[in-house]
C-alpha positions in Angstrom: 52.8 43.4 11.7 50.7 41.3 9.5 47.0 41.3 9.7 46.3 38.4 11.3 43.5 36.0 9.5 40.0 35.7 10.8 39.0 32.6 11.6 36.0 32.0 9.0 38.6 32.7 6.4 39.6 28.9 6.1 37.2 27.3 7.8 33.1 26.4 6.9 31.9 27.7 10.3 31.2 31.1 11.9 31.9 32.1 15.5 28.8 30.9 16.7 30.0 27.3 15.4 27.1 27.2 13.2 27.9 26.9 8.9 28.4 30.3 6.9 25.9 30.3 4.6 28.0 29.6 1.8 28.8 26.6 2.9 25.2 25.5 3.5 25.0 26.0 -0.2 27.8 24.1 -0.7 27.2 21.0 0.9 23.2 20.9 -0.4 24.6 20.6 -3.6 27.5 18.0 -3.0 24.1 16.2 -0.9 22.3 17.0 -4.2 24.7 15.6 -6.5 25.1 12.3 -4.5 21.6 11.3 -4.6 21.2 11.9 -8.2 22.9 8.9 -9.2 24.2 8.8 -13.3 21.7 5.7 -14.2 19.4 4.9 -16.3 16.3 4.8 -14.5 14.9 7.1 -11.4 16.5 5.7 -8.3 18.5 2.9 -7.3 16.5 -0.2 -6.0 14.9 0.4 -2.5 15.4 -3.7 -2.0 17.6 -3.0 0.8 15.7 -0.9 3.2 12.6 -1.0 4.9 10.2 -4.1 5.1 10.0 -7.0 2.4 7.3 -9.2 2.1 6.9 -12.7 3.4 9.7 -15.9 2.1 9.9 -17.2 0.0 10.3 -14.4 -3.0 9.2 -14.9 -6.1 10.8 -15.9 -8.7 9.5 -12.8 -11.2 10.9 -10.3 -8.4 14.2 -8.8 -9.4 15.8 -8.5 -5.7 19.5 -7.9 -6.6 20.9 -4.3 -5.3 22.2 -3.3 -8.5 19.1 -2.9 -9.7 17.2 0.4 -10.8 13.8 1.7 -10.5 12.4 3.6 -13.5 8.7 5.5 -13.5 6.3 4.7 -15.7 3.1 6.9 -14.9 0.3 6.8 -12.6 -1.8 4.0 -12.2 -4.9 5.0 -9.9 -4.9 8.7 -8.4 -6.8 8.2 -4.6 -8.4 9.7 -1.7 -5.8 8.6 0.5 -3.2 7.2 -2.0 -1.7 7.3 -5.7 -0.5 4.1 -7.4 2.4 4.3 -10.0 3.7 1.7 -12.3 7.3 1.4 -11.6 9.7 -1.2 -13.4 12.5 -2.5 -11.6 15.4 -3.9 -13.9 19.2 -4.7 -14.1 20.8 -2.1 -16.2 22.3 -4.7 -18.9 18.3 -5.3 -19.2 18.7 -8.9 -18.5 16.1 -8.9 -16.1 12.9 -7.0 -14.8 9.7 -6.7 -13.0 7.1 -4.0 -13.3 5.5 -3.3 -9.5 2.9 -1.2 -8.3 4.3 1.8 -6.0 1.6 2.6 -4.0 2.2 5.8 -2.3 0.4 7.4 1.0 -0.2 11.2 1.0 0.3 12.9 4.4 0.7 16.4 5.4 -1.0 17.6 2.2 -4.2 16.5 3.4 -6.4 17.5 6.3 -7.8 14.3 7.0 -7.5 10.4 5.6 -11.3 9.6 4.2 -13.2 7.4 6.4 -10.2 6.9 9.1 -12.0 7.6 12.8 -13.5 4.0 12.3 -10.8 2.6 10.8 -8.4 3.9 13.4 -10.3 2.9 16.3 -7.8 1.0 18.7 -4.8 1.7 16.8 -3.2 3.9 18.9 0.3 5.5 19.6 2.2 4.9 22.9 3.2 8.6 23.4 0.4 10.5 24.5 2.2 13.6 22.0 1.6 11.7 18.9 -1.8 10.6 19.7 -2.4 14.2 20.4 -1.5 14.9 16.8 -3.2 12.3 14.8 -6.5 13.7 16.8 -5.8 17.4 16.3 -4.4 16.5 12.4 -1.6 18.3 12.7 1.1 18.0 10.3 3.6 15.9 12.2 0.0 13.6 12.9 -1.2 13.8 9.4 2.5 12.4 8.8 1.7 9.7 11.4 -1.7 8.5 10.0 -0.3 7.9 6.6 2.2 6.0 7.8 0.1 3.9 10.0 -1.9 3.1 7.4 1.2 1.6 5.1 1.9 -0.1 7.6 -1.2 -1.6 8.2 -1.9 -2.6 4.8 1.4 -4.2 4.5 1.3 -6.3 7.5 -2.7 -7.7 6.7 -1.2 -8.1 2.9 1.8 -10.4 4.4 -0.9 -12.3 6.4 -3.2 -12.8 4.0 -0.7 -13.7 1.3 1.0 -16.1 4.0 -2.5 -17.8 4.0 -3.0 -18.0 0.8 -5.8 -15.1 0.3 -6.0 -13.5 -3.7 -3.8 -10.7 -2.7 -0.9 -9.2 -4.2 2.4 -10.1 -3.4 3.7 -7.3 -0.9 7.1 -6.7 -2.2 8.2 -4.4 0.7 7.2 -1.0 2.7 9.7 1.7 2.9 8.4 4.7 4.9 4.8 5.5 3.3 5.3 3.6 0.0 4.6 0.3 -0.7 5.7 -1.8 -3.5 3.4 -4.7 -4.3 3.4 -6.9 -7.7 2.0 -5.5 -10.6 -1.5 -7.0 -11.6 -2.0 -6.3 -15.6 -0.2 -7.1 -18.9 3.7 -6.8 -19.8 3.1 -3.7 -21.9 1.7 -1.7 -18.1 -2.2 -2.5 -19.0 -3.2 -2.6 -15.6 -6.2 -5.9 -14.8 -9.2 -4.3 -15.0 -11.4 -4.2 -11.9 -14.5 -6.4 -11.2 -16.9 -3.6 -11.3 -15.7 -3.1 -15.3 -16.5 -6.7 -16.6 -19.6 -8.0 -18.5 -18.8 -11.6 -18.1 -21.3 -14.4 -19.5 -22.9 -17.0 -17.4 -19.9 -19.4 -16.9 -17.4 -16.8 -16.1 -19.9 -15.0 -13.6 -19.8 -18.9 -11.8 -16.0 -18.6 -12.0 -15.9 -15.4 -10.3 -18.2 -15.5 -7.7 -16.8 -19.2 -6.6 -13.7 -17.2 -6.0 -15.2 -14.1 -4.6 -16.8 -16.7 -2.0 -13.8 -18.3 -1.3 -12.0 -15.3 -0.6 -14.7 -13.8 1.8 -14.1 -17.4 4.0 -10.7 -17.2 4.1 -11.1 -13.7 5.4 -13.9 -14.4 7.9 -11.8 -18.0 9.3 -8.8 -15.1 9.8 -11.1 -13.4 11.8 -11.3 -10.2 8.9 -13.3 -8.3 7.1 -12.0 -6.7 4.5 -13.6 -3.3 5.8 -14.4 -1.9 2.0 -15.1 -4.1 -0.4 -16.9 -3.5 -4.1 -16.3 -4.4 -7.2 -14.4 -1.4 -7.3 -11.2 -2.7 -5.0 -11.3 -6.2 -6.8 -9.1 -7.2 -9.5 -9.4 -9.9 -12.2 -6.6 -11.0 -13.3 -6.7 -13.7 -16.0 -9.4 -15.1 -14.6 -8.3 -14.8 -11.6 -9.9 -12.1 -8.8 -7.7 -10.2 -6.4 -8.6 -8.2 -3.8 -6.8 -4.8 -3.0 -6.7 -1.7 -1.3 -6.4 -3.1 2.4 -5.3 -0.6 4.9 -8.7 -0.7 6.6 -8.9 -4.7 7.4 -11.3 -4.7 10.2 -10.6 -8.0 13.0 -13.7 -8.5 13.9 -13.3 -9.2 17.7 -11.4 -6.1 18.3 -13.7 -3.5 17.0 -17.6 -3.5 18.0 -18.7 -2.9 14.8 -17.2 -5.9 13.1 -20.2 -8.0 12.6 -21.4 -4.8 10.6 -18.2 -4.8 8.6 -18.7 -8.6 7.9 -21.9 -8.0 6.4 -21.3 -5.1 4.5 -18.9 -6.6 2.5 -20.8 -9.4 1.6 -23.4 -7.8 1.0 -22.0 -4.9 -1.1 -20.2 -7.9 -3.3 -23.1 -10.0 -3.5 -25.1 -6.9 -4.9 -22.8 -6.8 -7.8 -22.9 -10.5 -8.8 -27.0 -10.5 -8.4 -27.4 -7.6 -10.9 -25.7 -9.4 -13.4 -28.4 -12.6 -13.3 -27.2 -14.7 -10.4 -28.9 -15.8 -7.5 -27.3 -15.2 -4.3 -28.7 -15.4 -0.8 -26.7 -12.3 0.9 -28.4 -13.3 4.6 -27.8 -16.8 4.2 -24.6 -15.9 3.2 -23.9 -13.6 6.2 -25.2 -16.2 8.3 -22.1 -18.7 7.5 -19.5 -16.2 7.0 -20.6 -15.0 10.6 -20.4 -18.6 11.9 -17.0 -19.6 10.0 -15.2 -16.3 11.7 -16.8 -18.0 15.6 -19.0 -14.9 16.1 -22.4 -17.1 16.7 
């Protein structure tokens, strides 16, 4: 009588119904091997998942599918987040965009710098997850940094929507964002406000815009919740403010006022040094009134 076979001869799974481990190995590299596609460039284009930013698109953005994404190097190593240049291109090279990937770290780190404030009233609905953003587990960790992606990206669609000297938010997949790329063709990055020695006219220029941008914030009912010459952008000519995940509304958190005058205080500070005459309480004063907190 033949031996009969055993039934994990042919088939991938044990008796248990779970995989043999040589099949295991097997399929992680087949898994492997798909996501490693045969293109020039690091990835495919992320265009189709996640959130994009608000209509209409830009004309500079390249949004077809076909696209790839290709890593250029860090930008801005953070607390919180690192920034890489990325360049998104058609692989005939007939078109392409260079975009900012900024990317959230999570369970690598303990705690997000300055977040208890920040975090104040954004709260999970299950009582399990809120449990692990307090007790900074690793699953919570997870959860903070993507609640802070997500925060930036929505204020950034506002505040582009209103016309605020943002960057365009491209889109948010998971805990990266992609926003446009503020610097030269050749990946020269705009250098910040705090890095400038401008003369008297272009010190004018600036702070008109630095002004403008605080009133839009404060009419939104914002603050920005951080702001220093350090997280503003000039751009030929032209200031931008960045790093937003902490955007304070200032009816929702008790401290807002504070926040409001903080950040015009900590922006006025820079502009004064430098030979002009700004009156930060006077300043406070209006910004306060504009936002309908007096």
């Amino acid at each position: 009588m033949a031996n009969r076979r055993r039934f994990d001869d042919e088939t991938p799974y044990s008796r248990r119904g779970r995989l043999t481990e040589h099949e295991r190995a097997r399929l992680a590299a087949l898994r492997e091997d798909a996501y490693e596609p045969e293109i020039p460039g690091d990835r495919y284009s992320t265009w189709d998942t996640g959130e994009r930013g608000p209509r209409p698109y830009p004309d500079w953005l390249v949004t077809e599918l076909a696209a790839v994404d290709t890593e250029l190097g860090v930008l801005k190593a953070g607390k919180e987040a690192d920034v890489h240049l990325l360049r998104r291109g058609l692989p005939d090279g007939s078109r392409a965009c260079l975009l900012a990937a900024k990317r959230y770290r999570s369970n690598e780190h303990r705690q997000f710098h300055r977040d208890a404030s920040y975090l104040e009233g954004r709260r999970m609905r299950r009582s399990r997850e809120t449990r692990a953003m307090a007790n900074r587990t690793s699953f919570g960790r997870n959860l903070i940094a993507e609640q802070w992606a997500v925060a930036e990206f929505g204020y950034l669609c506002r505040l582009w929507t209103v016309g605020l000297p943002v960057p365009y938010p491209v889109q948010r997949n998971g805990t990266e964002l992609l926003l446009e790329f503020l610097g030269e063709e050749d990946g020269t990055a705009a250098p910040r406000l705090e890095q400038l020695r401008p003369d008297a006219d272009e010190l004018e220029s600036l702070w008109f815009q630095a002004r403008r941008a605080l009133e839009l914030l404060a009419g939104e009912g914002l603050a920005h919740g951080d702001l220093s010459p350090y997280n503003v952008l000039v751009h030929r000519g032209r200031l931008v403010l960045i790093d937003l995940p902490q955007v304070v509304d200032l009816f929702a958190k008790p401290a807002g006022p504070e926040f409001l005058a903080r950040d015009a205080a900590n922006l006025a500070r820079w502009f004064t040094a430098r030979g002009l005459d700004v009156d930060v309480p006077s300043l406070t004063s209006e910004l306060s009134e504009r936002a309908g907190l007096r």
